[in-house]
C-alpha positions in Angstrom: -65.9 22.8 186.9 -66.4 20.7 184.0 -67.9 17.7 186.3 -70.3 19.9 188.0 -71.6 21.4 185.0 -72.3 17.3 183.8 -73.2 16.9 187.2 -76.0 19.7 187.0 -77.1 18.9 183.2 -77.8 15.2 185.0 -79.7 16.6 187.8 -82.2 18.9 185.8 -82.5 16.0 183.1 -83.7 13.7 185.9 -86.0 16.5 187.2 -87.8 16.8 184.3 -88.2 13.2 182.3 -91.5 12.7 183.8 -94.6 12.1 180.7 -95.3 15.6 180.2 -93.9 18.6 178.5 -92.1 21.1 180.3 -93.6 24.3 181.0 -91.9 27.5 181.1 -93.4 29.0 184.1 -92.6 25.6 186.3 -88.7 26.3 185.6 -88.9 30.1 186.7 -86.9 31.1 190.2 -83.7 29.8 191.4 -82.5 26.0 192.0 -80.4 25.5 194.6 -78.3 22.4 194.3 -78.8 19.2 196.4 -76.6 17.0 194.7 -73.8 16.7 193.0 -71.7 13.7 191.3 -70.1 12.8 188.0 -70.6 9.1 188.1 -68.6 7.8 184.5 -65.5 9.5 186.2 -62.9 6.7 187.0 -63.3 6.7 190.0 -66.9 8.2 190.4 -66.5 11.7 192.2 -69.3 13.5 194.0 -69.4 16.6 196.3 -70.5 16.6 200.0 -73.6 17.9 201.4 -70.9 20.3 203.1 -69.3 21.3 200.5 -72.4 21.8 198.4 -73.2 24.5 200.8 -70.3 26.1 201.0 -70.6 27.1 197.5 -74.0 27.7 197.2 -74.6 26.6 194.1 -77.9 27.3 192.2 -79.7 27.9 188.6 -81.8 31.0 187.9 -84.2 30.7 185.0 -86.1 33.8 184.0 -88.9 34.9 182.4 -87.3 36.6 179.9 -85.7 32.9 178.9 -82.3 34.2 180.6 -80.6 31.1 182.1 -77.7 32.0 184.8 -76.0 29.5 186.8 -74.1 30.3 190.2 -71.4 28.6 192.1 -69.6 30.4 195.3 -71.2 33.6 194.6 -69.5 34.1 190.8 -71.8 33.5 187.3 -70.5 29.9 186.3 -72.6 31.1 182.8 -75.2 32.2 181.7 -77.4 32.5 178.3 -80.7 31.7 177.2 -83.0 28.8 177.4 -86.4 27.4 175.4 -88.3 24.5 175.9 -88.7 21.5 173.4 -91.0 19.6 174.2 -89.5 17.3 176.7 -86.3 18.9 177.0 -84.6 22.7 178.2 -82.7 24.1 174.9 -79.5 26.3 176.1 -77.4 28.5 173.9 -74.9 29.1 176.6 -72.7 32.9 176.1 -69.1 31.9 176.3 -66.5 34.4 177.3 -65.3 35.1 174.2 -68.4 36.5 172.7 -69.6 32.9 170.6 -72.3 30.9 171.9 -72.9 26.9 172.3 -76.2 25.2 172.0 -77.0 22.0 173.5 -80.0 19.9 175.1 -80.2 20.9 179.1 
């Protein structure tokens, strides 16, 4: 699960380098996935369009800055999310109750 979580951080970074800031509102609703690969593994691995729908992957950002990410209909994880300027902030809720924070 590792991979695809690289593989999504890679996809919404490439979303959203364009010149202007992000805006909150613009994120808001659910992503479905279109793509996924994790291109430093040895070899580089992707998933197949097929297979990509089979799990139905996706990324719900709310208004209420909850972020909750999907994959075959269980919560993959969840937490919440600000903007910075250029870049999505997530403090991610692990299962044991502590949190992680890094640059979406």
């Amino acid at each position: 699960m590792l991979k695809y979580r690289a593989g999504i951080i890679a996809l919404l970074f490439f979303l959203f380098s364009c010149n202007s800031a992000i805006e909150p509102k613009a994120l808001y609703g659910k992503w479905k996935y279109i793509k996924v690969e994790h291109p430093n593994a040895s070899p580089p691995d992707s998933l197949s369009s097929s297979e990509i729908n089979a799990s139905a992957p996706s990324i719900q950002f709310f208004k209420n800055n909850q972020l909750l990410i999907m994959w075959d209909g269980k919560v993959l994880s969840q937490g919440k999310f600000v903007i910075d300027g250029y870049n999505i902030v997530y403090t991610e809720r692990l299962p044991d109750g502590k949190t992680r924070t890094f640059p979406f």
